[in-house]
C-alpha positions as CSV (number, residue, x, y, z in Angstrom):
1,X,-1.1,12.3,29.7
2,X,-0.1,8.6,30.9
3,X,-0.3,5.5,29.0
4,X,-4.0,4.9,29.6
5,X,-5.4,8.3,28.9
6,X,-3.8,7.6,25.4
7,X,-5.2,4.2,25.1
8,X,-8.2,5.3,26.1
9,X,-8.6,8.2,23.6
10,X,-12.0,8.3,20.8
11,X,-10.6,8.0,17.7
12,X,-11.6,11.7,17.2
13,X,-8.9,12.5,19.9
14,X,-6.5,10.6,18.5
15,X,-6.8,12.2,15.1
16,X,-6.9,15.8,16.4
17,X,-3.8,15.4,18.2
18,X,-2.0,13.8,15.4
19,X,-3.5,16.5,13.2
20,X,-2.8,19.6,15.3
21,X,0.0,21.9,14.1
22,X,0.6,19.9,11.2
23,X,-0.1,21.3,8.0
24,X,-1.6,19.5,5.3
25,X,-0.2,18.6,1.7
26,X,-1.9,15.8,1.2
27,X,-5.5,14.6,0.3
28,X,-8.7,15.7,0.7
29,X,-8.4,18.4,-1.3
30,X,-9.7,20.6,1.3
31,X,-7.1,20.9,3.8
32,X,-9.2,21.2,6.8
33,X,-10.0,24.4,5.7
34,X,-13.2,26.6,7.5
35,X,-15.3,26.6,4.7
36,X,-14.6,24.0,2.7
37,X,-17.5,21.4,3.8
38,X,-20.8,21.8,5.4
39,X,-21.2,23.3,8.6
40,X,-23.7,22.0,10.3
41,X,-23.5,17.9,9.0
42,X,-26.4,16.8,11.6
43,X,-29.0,18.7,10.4
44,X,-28.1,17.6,6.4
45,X,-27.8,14.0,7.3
46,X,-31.3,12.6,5.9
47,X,-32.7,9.6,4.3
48,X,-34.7,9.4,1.8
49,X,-37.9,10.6,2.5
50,X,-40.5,12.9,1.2
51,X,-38.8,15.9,-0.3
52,X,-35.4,14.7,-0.6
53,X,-35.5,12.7,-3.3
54,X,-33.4,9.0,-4.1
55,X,-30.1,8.9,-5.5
56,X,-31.1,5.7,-7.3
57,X,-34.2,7.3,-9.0
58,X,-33.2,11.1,-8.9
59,X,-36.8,12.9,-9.7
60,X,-36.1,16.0,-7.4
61,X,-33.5,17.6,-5.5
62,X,-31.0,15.1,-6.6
63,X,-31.1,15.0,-9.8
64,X,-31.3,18.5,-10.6
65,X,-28.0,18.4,-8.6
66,X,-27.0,15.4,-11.2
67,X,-28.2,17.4,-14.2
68,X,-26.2,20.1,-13.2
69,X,-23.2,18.4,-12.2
70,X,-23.4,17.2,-16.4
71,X,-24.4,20.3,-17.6
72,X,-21.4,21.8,-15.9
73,X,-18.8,18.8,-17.2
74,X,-20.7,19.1,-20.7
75,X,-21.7,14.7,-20.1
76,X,-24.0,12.5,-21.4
77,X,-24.6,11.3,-17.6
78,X,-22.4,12.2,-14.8
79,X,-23.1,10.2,-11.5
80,X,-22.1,10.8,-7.9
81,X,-19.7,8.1,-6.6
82,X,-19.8,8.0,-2.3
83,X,-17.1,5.1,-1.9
84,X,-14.7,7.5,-3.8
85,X,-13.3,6.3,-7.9
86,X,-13.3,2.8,-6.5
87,X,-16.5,2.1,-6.5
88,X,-17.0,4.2,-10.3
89,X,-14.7,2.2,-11.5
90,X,-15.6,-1.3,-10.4
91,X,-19.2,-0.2,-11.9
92,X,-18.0,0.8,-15.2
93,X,-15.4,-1.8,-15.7
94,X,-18.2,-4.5,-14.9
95,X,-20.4,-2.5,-17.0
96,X,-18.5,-2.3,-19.9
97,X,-16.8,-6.0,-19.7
98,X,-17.6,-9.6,-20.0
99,X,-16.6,-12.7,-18.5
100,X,-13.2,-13.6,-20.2
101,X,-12.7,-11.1,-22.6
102,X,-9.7,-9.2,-23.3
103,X,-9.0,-5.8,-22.1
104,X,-5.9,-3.8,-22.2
105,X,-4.6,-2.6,-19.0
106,X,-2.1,-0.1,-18.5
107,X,0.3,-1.7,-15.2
108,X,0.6,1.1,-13.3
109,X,-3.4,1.3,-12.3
110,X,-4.8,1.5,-9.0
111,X,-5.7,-1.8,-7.0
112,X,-8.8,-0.7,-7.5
113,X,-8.8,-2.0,-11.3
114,X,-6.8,-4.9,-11.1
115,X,-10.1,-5.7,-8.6
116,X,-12.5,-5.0,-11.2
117,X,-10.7,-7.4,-13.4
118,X,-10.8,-9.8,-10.5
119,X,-14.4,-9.7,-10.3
120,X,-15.2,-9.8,-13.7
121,X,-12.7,-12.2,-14.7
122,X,-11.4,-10.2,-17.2
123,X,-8.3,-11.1,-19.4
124,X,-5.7,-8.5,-19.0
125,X,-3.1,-7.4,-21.6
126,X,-0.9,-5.4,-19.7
127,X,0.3,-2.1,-21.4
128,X,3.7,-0.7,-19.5
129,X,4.6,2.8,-18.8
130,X,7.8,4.1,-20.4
131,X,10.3,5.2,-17.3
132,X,9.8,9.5,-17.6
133,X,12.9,9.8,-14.5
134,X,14.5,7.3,-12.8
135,X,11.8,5.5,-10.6
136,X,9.3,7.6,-12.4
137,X,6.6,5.4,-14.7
138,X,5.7,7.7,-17.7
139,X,3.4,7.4,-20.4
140,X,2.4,4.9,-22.7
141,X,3.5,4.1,-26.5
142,X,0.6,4.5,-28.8
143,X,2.6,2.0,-31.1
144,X,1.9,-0.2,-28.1
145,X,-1.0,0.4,-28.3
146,X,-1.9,-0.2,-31.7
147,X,0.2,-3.5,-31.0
148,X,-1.6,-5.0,-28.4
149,X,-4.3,-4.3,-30.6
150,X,-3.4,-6.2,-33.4
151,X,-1.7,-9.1,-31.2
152,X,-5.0,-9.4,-30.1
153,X,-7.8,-8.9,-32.7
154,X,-10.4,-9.9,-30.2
155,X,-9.5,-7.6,-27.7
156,X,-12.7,-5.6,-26.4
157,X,-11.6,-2.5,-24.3
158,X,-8.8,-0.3,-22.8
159,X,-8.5,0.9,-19.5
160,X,-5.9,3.5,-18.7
161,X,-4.6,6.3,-15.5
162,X,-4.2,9.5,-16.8
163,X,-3.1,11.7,-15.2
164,X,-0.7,9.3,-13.2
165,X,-0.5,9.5,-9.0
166,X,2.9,12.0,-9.8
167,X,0.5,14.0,-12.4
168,X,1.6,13.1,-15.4
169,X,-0.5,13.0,-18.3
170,X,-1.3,10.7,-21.0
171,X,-1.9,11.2,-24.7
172,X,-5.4,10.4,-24.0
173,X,-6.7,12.0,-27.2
174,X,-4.3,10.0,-29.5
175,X,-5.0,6.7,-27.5
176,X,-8.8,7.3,-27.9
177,X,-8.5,7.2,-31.5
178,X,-6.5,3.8,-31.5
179,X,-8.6,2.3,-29.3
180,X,-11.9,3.6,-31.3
181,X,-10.4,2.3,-34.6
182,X,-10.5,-1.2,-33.2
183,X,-14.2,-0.7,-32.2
184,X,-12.8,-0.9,-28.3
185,X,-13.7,1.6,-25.4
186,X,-11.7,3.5,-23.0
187,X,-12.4,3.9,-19.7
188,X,-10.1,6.6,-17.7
189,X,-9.3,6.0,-14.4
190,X,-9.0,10.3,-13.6
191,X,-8.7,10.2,-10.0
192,X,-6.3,13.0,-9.5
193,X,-7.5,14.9,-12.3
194,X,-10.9,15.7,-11.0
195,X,-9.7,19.9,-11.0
196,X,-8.7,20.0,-14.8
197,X,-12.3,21.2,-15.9
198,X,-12.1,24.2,-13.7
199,X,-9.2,25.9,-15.0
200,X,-7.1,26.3,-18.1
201,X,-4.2,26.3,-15.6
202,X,-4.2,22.4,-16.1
203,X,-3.9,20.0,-18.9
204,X,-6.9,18.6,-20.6
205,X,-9.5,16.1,-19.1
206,X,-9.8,12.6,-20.4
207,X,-13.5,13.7,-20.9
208,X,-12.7,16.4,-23.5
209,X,-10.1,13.6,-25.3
210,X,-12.5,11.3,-26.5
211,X,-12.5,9.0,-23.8
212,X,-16.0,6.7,-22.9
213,X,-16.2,6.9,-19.0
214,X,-14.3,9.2,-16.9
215,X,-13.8,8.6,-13.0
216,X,-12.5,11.7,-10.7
217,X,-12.0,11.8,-7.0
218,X,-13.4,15.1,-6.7
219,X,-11.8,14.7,-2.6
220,X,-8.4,14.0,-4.2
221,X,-7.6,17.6,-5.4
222,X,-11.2,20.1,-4.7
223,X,-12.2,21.3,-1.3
224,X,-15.0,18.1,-1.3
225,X,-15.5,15.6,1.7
226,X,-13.2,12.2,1.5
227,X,-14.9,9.8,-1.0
228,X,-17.0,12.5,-3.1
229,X,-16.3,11.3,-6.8
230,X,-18.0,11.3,-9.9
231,X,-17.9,9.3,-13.0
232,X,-18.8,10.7,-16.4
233,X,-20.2,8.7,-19.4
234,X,-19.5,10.5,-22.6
235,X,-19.2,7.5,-25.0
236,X,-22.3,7.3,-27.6
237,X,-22.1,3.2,-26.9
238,X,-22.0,3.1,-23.4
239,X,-24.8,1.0,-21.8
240,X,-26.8,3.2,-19.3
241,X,-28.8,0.6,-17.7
242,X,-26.2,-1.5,-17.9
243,X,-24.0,1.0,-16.2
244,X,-27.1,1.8,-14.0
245,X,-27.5,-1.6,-12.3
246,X,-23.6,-2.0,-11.6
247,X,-23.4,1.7,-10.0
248,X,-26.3,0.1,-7.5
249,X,-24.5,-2.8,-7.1
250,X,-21.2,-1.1,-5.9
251,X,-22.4,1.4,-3.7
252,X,-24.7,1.6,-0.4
253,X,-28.0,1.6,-0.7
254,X,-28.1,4.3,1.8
255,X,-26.5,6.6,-0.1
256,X,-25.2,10.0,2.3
257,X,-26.6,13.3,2.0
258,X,-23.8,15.0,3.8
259,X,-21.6,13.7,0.8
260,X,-24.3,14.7,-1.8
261,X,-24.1,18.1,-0.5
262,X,-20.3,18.1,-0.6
263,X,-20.0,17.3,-4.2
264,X,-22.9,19.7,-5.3
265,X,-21.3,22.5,-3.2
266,X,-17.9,22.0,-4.6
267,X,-18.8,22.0,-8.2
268,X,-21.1,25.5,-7.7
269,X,-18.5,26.9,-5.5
270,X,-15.7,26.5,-7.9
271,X,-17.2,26.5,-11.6
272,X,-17.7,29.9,-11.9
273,X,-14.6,31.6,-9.8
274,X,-11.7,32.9,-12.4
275,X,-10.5,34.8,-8.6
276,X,-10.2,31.9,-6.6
277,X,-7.6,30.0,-9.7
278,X,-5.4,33.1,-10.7
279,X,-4.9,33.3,-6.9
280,X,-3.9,29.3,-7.2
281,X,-2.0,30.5,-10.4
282,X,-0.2,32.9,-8.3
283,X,1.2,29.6,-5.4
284,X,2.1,27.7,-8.4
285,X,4.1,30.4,-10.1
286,X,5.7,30.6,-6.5
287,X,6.6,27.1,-6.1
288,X,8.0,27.0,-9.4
289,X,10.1,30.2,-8.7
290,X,11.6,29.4,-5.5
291,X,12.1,26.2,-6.1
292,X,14.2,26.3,-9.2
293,X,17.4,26.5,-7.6
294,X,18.0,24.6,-5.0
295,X,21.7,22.9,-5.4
296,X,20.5,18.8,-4.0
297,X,16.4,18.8,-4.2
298,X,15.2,19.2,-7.4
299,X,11.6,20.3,-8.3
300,X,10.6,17.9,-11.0
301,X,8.6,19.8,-14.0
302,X,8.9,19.0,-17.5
303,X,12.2,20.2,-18.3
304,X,13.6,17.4,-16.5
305,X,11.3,14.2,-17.3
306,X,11.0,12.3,-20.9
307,X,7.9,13.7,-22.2
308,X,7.9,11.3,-25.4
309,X,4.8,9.6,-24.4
310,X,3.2,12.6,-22.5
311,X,0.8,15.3,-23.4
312,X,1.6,17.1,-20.1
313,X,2.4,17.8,-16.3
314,X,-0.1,19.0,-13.5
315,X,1.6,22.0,-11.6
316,X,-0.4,21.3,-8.5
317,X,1.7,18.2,-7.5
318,X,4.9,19.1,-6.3
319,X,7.1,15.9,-6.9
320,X,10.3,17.0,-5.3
321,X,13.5,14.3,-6.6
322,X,16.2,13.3,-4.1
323,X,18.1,11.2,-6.4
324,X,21.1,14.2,-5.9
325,X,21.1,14.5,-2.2
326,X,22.3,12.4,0.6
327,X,19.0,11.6,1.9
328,X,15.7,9.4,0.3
329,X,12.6,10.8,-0.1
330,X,11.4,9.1,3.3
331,X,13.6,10.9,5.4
332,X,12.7,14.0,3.6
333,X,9.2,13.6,4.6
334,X,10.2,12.9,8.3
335,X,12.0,16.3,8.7
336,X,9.3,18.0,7.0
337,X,7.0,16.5,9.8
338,X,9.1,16.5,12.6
339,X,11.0,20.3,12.1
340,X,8.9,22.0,9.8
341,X,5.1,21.1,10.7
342,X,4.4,19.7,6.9
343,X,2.8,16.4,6.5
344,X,3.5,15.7,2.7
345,X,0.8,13.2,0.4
346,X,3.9,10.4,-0.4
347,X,7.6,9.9,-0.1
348,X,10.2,6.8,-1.2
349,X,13.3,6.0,-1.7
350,X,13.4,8.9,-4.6
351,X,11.1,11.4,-4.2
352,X,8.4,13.3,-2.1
353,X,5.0,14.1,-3.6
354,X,3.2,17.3,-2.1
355,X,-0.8,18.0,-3.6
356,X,-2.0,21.5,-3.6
357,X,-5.1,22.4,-4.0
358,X,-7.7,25.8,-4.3
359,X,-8.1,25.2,-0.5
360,X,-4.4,26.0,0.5
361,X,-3.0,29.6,1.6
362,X,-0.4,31.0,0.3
363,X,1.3,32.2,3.4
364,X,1.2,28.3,4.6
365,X,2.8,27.3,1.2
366,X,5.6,30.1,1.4
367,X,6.4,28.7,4.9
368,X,6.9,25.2,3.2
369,X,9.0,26.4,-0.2
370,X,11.0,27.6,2.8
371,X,11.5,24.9,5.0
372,X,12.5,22.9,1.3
373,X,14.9,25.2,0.5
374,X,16.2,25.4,4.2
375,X,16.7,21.6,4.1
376,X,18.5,21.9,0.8
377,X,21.2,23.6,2.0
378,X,22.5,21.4,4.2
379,X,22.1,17.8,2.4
380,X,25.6,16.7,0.7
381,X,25.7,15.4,-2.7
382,X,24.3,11.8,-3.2
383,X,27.6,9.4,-2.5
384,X,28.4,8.1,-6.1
385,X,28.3,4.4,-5.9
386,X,24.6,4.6,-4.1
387,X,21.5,3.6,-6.8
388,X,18.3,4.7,-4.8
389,X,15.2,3.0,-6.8
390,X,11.5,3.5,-6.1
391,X,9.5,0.7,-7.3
392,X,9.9,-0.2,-10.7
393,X,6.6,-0.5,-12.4
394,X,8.0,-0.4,-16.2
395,X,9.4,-3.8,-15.3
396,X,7.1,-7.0,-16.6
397,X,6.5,-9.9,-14.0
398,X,6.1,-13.1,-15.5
399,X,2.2,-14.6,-15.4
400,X,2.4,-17.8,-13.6
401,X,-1.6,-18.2,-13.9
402,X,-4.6,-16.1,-13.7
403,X,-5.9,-13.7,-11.0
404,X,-8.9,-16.0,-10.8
405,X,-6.6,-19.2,-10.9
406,X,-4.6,-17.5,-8.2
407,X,-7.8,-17.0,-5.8
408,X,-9.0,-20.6,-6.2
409,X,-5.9,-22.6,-5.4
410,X,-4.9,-23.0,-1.8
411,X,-2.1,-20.7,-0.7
412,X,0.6,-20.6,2.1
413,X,2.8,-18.2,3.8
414,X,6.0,-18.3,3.3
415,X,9.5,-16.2,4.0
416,X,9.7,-14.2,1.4
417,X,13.5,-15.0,0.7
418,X,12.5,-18.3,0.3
419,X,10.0,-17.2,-2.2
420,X,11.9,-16.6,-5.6
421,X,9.9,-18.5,-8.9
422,X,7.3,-19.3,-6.2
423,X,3.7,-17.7,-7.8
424,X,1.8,-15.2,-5.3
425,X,-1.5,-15.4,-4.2
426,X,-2.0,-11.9,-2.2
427,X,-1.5,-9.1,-4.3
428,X,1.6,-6.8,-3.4
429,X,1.0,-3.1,-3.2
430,X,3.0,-0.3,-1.3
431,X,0.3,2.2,-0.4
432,X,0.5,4.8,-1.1
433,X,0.0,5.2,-4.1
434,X,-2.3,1.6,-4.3
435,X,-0.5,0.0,-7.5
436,X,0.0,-3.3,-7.3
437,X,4.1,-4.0,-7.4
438,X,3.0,-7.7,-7.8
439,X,-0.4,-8.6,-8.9
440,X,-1.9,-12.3,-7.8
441,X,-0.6,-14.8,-9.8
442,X,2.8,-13.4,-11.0
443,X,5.8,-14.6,-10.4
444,X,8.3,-13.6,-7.7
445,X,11.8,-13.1,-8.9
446,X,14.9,-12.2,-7.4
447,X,15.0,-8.3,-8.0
448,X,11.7,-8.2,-6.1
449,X,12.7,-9.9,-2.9
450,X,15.5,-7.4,-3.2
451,X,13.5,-4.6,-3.5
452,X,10.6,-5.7,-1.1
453,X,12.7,-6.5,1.8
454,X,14.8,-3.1,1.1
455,X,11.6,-1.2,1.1
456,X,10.0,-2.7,4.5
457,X,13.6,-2.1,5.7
458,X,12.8,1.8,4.4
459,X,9.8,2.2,6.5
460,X,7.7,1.9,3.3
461,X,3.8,0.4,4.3
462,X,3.4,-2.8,1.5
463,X,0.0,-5.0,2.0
464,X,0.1,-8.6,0.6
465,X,3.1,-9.1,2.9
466,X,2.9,-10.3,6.5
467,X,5.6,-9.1,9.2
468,X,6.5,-11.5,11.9
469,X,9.2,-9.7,14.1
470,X,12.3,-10.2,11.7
471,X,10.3,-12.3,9.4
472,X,8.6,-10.8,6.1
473,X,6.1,-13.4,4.9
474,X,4.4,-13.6,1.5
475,X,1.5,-15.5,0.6
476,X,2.0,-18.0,-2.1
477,X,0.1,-20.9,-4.2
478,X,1.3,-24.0,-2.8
């Protein structure tokens, strides 16, 4: 095919090539798999009309799907989210906050918070992880949070990730009670927990620790379309119409059937099918078998991470450490791709990150514990001197103004080695995994430019900066 045949490709034959032969393990939770989704979308993809009900005032088919969907999760109200945890979060965050209050935040959430805060012009207290592995952010001190707390009497809420993009867990339970104690409420961002209520195989939902709203990406980690999600409200004090208004407000008001369907399918498919999770049981017991003794890579479970401040791992992400070989996590993934046919969720400078799911086979997973342990044997020890760090979010940028402040002044682009003590307007995040490295209005140090311009140097994707041929730009107040 020349030039201009590929130019001229649908975006549906660009993605099929790219997809073909390349086995996913990544999100959706799915994995492509026959089955996994509605067969025949055109003849499910409605309005609302007579007989199928409204999302926004569920009296029918819908919200017997709803009231199912809680009955199943045991919820006082569980709602379906169709712009994935972003938009369950923005509503609950808005619901739950007001205009310059105080609300603890742990650092290491998703952009999708440090929005909601945005919006709402929210005060953040930031809570930072503890480091679990080297370029790993762990869990959170509950002296810190009991701290924060009482540093800040008039603080009104806590918002928190658990389990964390790697899958580690948080004391959720413990932190609940803390939070509680103050008269505060705790809002769990559970994206990639959304499979936790489906099998004992995996830790213990946020929903079942005493938290207030719970958001999971059901797409993230169950066979479910991309942007099914749902958020649970199991706190006693939450505001329903409150919470009501600001769900309409952050989502379409032509809400898709085809994704309805997706999430209602999933949950029925899945809630009652002990077969389908002892066969998962049975690829996890693998991975953790094969796996344990390869000489360079090195399967990260909790044997080998600082579980202080953590109530536990989930065995479905496969978070595979290079810090002991000669080669970074982003090469990893490349010869995965390019020799072995896997396409893997995330890689850096220290690790990869592979997501399993119900969905995947366990011939196709055997195939990829062997490819790993192929590649293993012929990477050379890590040369001595060489200190490979992912992003370090247990570090603490220094506040040079507000968020809000940040938006309003006028900003400027600027080289960003020219930058250091400057304040930055544009949020910096590598994506994935969406955490803001810098949020808007910190301040830009040295050991960031360092890291920045070594991680664009990587190949690593980071928004908020602006590449001109040679030239990395970053947006700052003037």
């Amino acid at each position: 095919m020349n030039k201009n045949e590929t130019q001229n490709r649908t975006l549906e034959q660009h993605l099929r090539c790219y997809t073909d032969g390349i086995y996913p393990l990544h999100m959706p939770g799915h994995k492509r798999m026959e089955g996994s989704l509605p067969t025949s979308i055109a003849d499910i993809d409605v309005t609302e009309v007579e007989g199928t009900d409204n999302l926004y005032r569920p009296e029918g088919i819908v919200g017997k799907s709803l009231d199912h969907a809680a009955s199943f999760y045991g919820t006082r109200k569980t709602y379906f989210l169709l712009n994935g945890s972003t938009g369950g979060i923005l509503s609950a965050v808005a619901a739950m906050g007001r205009p310059g209050e105080k609300v603890l935040v742990m650092r290491n959430c998703h952009q999708s918070v440090y929005h909601a805060l945005e919006l709402n012009r929210l005060e953040p207290v930031f809570l930072y992880p503890q480091e679990a592995a080297e370029g790993l952010a762990g869990g959170v001190s509950l002296e810190d949070v009991k701290k924060a707390y009482r540093d800040n009497p008039d603080m009104k809420g806590c918002i928190i990730t658990s389990p964390t993009y790697e899958g580690l867990v948080l004391p959720v339970y413990e932190i609940a009670g803390a939070v509680h104690a103050d008269g505060g409420w705790l809002i769990v961002d559970e994206a990639h927990g959304a499979h936790f209520n489906y099998s004992d195989l995996f830790p213990k939902s946020a929903l079942a620790s005493g938290a207030d709203i719970v958001i999971q990406s059901l797409h993230k980690t169950m066979p479910s379309m991309t942007q099914t999600a749902l958020m649970h409200v199991a706190g006693e004090w939450v505001d329903l119409e409150r919470l009501d208004h600001y769900y309409e407000v952050y989502q379409t008001s032509s809400p898709s059937y085809v994704m309805m369907a997706s999430i209602d399918n999933c949950i029925r498919k899945y809630e009652h099918a002990p077969e389908v999770w002892t066969a998962f049981e049975k690829i996890l017991d693998a991975v953790d078998k094969r796996l344990q003794n390869m000489k360079r890579l090195k399967l990260t479970r909790e044997r080998e991470l600082d579980m202080t401040h953590l109530a536990g791992l989930d065995r479905s992400k496969v978070l595979v450490s290079t810090l002991s070989a000669d080669i970074t996590g982003l090469e990893l993934e490349r010869r995965l791709r390019e020799d072995w046919g896997f396409q893997v969720e995330l890689s850096n400078e220290v690790y990869i990150l592979a997501m399993l799911t119900v969905a995947d086979k366990a011939a196709e997973i055997r195939a990829f514990l062997e490819a790993l342990i192929a590649i293993d044997k012929e990477l050379e020890p890590a040369a001595a001197p060489l200190k490979r760090t992912a992003e370090n979010r247990c570090n603490h940028p220094k506040p040079g103004c507000t968020m809000e402040e940040a938006w309003l002044a006028e900003g400027t682009w600027m080289p960003l080695e020219k930058c250091c003590g400057r304040i930055v307007q544009l949020p910096v995040t590598p994506y994935p995994p969406g955490i803001p490295f810098l949020a808007a209005g910190e301040i830009i140090e040295e050991g960031h430019i360092e890291w920045l311009l070594s991680a664009v140097e990587a190949g690593r994707v980071i928004k908020g900066l602006k590449l001109e041929g040679q030239q990395i730009d970053i947006k700052i107040l003037k």
